[in-house]
N, C-alpha and C positions, 0 to 999 in steps of 0.2 A: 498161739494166735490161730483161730480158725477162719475160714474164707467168704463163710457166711454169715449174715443176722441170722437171728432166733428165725422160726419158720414160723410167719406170723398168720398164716391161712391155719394151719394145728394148732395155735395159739388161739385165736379167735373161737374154730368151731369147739374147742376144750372146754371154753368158757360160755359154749349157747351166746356166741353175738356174732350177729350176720354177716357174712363175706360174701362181698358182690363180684362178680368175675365178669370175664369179657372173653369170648370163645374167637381162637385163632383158625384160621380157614387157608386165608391167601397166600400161604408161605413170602410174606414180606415181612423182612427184617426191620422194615423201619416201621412199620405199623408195630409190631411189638417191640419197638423199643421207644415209640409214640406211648402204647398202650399201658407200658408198665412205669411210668411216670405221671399218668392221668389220675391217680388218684384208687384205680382199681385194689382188692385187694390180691386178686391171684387173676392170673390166665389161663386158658386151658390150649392147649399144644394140640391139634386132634390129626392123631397119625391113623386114627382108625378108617377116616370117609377124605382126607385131605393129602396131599401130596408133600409127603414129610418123610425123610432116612434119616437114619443116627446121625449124619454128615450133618444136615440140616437144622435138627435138633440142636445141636450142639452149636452152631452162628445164631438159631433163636435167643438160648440161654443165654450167650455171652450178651446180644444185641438188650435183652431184658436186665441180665444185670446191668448194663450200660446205661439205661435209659431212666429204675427207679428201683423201687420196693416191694412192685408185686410179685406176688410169689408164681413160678410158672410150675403150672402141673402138665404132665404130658401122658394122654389118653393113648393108651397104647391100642395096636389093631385088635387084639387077643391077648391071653395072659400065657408073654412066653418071659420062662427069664433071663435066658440067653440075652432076649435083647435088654432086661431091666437091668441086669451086669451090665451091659458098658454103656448104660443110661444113668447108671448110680454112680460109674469112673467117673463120666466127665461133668459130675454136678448134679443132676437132677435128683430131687429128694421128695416131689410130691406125685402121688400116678394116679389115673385112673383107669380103671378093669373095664372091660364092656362088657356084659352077657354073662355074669357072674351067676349059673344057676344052683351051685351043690356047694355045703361046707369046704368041700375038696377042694372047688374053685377056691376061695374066699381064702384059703387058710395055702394053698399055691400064692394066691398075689400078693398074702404078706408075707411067706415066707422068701419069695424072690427077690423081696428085697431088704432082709437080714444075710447076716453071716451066719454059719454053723456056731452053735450047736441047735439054734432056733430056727436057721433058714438053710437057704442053699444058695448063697448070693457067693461066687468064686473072688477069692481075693486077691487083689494084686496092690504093694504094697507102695506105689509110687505113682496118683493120680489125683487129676485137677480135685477131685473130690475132699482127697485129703490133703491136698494144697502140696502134692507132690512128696510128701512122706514129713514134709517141715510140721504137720498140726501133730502133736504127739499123743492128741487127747482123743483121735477120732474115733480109733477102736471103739473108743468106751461110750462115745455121746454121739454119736453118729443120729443114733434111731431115735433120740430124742428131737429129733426136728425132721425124718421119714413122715409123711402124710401119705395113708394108702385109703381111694375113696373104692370101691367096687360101687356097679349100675347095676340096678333094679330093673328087667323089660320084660319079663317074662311071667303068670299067674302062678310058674312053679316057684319061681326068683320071691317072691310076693310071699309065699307059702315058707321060704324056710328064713324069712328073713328075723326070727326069732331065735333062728341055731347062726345066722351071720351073727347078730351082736356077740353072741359068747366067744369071735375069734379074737384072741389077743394080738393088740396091733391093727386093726381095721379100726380106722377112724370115721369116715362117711358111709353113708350110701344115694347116691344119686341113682331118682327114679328116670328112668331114657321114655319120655312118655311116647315117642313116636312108636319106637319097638315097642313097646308095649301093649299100644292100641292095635298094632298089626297082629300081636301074637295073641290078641284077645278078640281077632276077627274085625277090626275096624279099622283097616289100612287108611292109613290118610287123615282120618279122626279121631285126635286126639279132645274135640270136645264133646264126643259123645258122654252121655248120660253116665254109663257103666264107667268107663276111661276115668270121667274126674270123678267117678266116686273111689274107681280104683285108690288112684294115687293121692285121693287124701286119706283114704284108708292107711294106704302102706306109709305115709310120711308118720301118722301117728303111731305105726306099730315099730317105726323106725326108733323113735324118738323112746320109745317105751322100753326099746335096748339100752340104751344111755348115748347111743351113736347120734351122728348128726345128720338131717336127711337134708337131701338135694335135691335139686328141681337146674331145670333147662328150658324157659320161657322167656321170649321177647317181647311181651306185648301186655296187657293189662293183668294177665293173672299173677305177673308175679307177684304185685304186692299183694294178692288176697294168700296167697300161700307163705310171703314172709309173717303176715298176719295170723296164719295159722301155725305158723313155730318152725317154718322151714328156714333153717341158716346157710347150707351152700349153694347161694343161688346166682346162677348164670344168668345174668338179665340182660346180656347184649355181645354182638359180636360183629367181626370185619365184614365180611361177607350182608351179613342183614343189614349195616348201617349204609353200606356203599350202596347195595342191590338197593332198597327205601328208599336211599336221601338220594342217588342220582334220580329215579322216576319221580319224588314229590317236586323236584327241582325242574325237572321235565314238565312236568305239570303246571307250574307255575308260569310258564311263558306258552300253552297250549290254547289256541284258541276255540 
């Protein structure tokens, strides 16, 4: 008996069909255990710009399984694996890398989260993961439901994203258009000219790996970019829907 469904976010991008996510900010447990019974397909956890430790992590995960079916991915700060080890103990099975620029990278954040002889993920034989040593089968099926996304921000990231697909084990790539515009000289401007030609460039060179490319937009482009064959796409989160709907609401009684 294992302790999870199928990982149905790796399921979906396997298959080229869209997964819509909802990006976590506020560290409230009950927004994502709100968020993962809405209907979402996965959430995104962001330990990298958000106020989130392993401690916390881990009362999201439970509060998400608690609440539904989406699947929780957790944006790590950096690609350390120290912390993707006791992120994989207590449950977590989808990540995503930020700032992913060298195969080295790429082929670190999946190997952190394999065991040897493929990774370097340290084992310990009696964790929530493995349902405390009771799943007999995890050894073997574990990685079959690991979803590892590495982010796109940078025109060197952009450049090898034809030696990322060849890493075995990397599933996405989500383009960080904000970084991106910055490190392409247009802080702030992610609709500049250059910028979205950028990253329709890179989603199609993405997609030319066999990988699944990603996007992180709230507002109208996302559907022009699911239109264009981008399937992991972040099209809403805590923070933008509060920070929006309280000032539209504001507005509403302004005279």
């Amino acid at each position: 008996m294992t302790l999870y469904p199928r990982n149905r976010l790796k399921q979906r991008l396997g298959a080229n069909e869209p997964a819509l996510g909802f990006w976590l900010s506020l560290n409230s447990r009950i927004v994502t255990e709100m968020a993962a019974g809405a209907g979402w397909d996965w959430l995104l956890l962001d330990m990298e710009h958000a106020i989130y430790n392993d401690e916390s992590v881990e009362q999201h995960l439970l509060a998400a399984h608690h609440g539904g079916d989406a699947e929780l991915v957790v944006r790590l700060p950096f690609i350390d694996a120290a912390l993707v080890k006791r992120l994989m103990d207590m449950g977590v099975r989808s990540y995503m890398f930020p700032f992913v620029q060298t195969v080295e990278d790429a082929r670190l954040a999946v190997q952190s989260t394999r065991y040897p002889p493929v990774g370097v993920r340290g084992f310990s034989g009696a964790t929530r993961a493995s349902r405390y040593g009771r799943d007999v089968d995890y050894l073997t099926t574990y990685a079959d439901d690991v979803c590892v996304i590495v982010q796109i921000e940078t025109p060197q990231a952009i450049a090898n994203i034809q030696a990322f697909g060849e890493v075995d084990g990397l599933d996405a790539m989500l383009i960080g258009a904000n970084d991106l515009a910055a490190n392409m000289g247009h802080l702030g401007d992610t609709r500049h000219g250059d910028v979205v030609q950028a990253v329709s460039d890179a989603g199609h060179a993405i997609r030319a790996t066999g990988k699944a490319s990603g996007f992180q937009f709230f507002d109208e482009r996302a559907a022009t970019l699911l239109e264009e064959g981008f399937t992991l796409a972040a099209v809403a989160g805590d923070l933008h829907t509060v920070s929006t709907g309280m000032g539209r609401r504001l507005h509403d009684f302004s005279r």
